[in-house]
C-alpha positions in Angstrom: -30.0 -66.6 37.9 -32.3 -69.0 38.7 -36.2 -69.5 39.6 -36.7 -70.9 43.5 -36.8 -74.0 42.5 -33.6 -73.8 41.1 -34.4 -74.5 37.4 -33.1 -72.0 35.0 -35.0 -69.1 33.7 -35.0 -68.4 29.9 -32.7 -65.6 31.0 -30.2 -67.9 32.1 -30.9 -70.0 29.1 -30.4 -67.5 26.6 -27.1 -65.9 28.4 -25.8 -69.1 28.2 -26.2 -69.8 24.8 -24.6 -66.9 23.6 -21.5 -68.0 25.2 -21.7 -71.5 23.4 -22.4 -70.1 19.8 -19.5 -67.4 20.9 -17.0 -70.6 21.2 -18.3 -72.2 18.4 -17.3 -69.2 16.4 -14.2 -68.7 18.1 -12.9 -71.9 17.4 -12.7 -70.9 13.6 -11.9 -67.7 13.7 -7.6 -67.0 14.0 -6.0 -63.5 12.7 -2.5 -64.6 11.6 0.1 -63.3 14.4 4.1 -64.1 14.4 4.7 -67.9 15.4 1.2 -68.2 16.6 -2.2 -67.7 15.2 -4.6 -65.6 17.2 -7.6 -67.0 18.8 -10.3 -66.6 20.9 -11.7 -69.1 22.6 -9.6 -69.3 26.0 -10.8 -65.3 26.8 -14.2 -66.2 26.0 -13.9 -69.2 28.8 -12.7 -66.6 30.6 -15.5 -63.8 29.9 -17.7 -66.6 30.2 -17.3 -67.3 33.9 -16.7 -63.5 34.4 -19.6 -62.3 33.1 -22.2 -65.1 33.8 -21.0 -66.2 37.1 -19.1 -69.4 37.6 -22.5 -71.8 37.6 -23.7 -70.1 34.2 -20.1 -69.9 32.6 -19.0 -73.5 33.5 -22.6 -74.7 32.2 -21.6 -72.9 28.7 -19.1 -74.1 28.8 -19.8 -77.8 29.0 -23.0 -77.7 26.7 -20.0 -76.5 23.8 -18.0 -79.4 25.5 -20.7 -81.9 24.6 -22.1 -80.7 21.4 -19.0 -80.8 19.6 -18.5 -84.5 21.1 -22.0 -85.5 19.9 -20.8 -84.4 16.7 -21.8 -80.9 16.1 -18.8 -79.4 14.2 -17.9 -76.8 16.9 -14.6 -77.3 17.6 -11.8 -76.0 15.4 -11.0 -80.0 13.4 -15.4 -80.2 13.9 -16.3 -82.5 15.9 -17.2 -86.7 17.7 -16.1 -88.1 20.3 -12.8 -89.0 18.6 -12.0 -85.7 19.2 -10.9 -87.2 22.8 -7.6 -88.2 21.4 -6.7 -84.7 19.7 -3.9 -83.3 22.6 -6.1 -80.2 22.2 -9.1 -81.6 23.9 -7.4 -81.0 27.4 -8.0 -77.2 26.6 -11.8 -77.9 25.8 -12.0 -79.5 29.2 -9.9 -76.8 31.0 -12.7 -74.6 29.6 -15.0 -75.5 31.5 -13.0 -75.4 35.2 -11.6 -71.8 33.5 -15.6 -70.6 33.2 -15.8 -71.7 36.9 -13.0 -70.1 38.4 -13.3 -66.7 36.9 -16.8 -66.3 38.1 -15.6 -67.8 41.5 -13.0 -65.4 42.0 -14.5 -62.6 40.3 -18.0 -63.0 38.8 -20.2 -60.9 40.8 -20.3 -56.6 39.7 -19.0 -53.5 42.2 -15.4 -55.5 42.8 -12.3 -54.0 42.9 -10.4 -54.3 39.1 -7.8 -56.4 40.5 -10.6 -59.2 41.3 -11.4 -59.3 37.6 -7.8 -59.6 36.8 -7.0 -61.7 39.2 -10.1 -63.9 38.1 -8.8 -63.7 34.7 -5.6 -65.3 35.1 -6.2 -67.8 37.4 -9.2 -68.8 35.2 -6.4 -68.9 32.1 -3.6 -70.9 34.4 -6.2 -73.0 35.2 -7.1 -73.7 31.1 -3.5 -74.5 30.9 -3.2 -76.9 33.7 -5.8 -79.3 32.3 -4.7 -78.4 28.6 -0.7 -78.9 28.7 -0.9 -82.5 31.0 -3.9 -84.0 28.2 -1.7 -82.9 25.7 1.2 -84.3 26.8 -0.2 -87.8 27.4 -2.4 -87.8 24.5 0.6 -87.3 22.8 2.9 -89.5 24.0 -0.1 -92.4 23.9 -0.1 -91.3 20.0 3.9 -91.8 19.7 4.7 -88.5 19.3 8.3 -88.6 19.3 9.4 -84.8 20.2 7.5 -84.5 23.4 9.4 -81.3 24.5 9.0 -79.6 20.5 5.4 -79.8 21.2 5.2 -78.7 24.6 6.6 -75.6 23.1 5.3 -75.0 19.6 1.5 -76.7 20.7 1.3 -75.1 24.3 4.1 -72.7 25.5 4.0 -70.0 22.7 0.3 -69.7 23.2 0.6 -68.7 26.8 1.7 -64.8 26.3 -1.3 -63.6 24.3 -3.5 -65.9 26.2 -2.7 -64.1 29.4 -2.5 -60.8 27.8 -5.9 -61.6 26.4 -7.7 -62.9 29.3 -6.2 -59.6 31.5 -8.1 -57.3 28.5 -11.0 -60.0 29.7 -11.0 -59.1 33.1 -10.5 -54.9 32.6 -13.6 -55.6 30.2 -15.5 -57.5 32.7 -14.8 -54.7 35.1 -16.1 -52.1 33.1 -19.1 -54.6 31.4 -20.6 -56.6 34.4 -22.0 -53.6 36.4 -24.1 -52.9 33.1 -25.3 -56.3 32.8 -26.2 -56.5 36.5 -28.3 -53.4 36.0 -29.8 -55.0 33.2 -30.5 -58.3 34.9 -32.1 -56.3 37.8 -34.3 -54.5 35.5 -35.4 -58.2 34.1 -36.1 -59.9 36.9 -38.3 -56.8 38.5 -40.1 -57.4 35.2 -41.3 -60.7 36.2 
């Protein structure tokens, strides 16, 4: 993961970057599903920390963090730092503690299934503790007058496929991250 002097490698760098352009893309692409569209981007937080480790999948996930706030149009509305006062942005930061729990819980290969689910989900609760209190208060600092309507139809709805999604995450990760390792291994005895 990283050299001895604890720089990253253009391994890490690479891996790492992948994840970022992966949110990027996720953030525009929703398949049309009863009472909520269908997107991406909290199971590849998830995947992220699962597959990279929690150092690697929380740095992902901050570099998408702070491109889209420098301006880079990365996020689903595109991008600045006025994108602070969307009640979305709470997800965006939850991202990156959602990256850093999954691989805390569950990033390393040769675990038991339930560690990648368990991972999963505790890396998706945690997405939703930052996400639903920043939208909440962002919302009610932008007078938004039904509070409760939007704790539903902005936050609540999204919560079935998002944990259904990031379990799917961790069975993949289960399946995925002993491959990678392998592949990793093979890399660094390359050096």
């Amino acid at each position: 993961m990283f050299n001895r002097k604890g720089k990253f490698i253009a391994a890490d760098i690479a891996e790492c970057a992948i994840f970022v352009a992966l949110m990027a893309a996720g953030a525009y692409i929703t398949i049309p599903f009863p009472l909520v569209p269908l997107t991406f981007q909290t199971v590849i937080a998830v995947l992220s920390g699962l597959l990279l480790g929690w150092k690697k999948g929380a740095v992902s996930m901050t570099v998408y963090c702070l491109a889209g706030l420098i301006g880079l149009p990365v996020f689903a509305a595109g991008g600045g730092i006025s994108y602070v006062l969307k009640p979305s942005f709470g997800y965006i930061l939850g991202f990156i503690l959602s990256a850093a729990i999954a691989g805390i819980v569950s990033g390393k290969s040769n675990l038991p299934v339930w560690r990648y689910v368990l991972g999963s989900l505790a890396a998706f609760f945690a997405d939703y503790a930052i996400g639903i209190p920043y939208c909440l208060i962002a919302a009610h600092l932008l007078g938004v007058e039904n509070i409760v309507g939007l704790l539903v139809t902005g936050n609540l709805i999204y919560m079935p496929k998002d944990a259904v999604l990031s379990v799917l995450a961790g069975l993949l990760s289960f399946k995925v991250l002993p491959i990678i390792e392998k592949g990793r291994s093979k890399f660094k005895k390359a050096e």
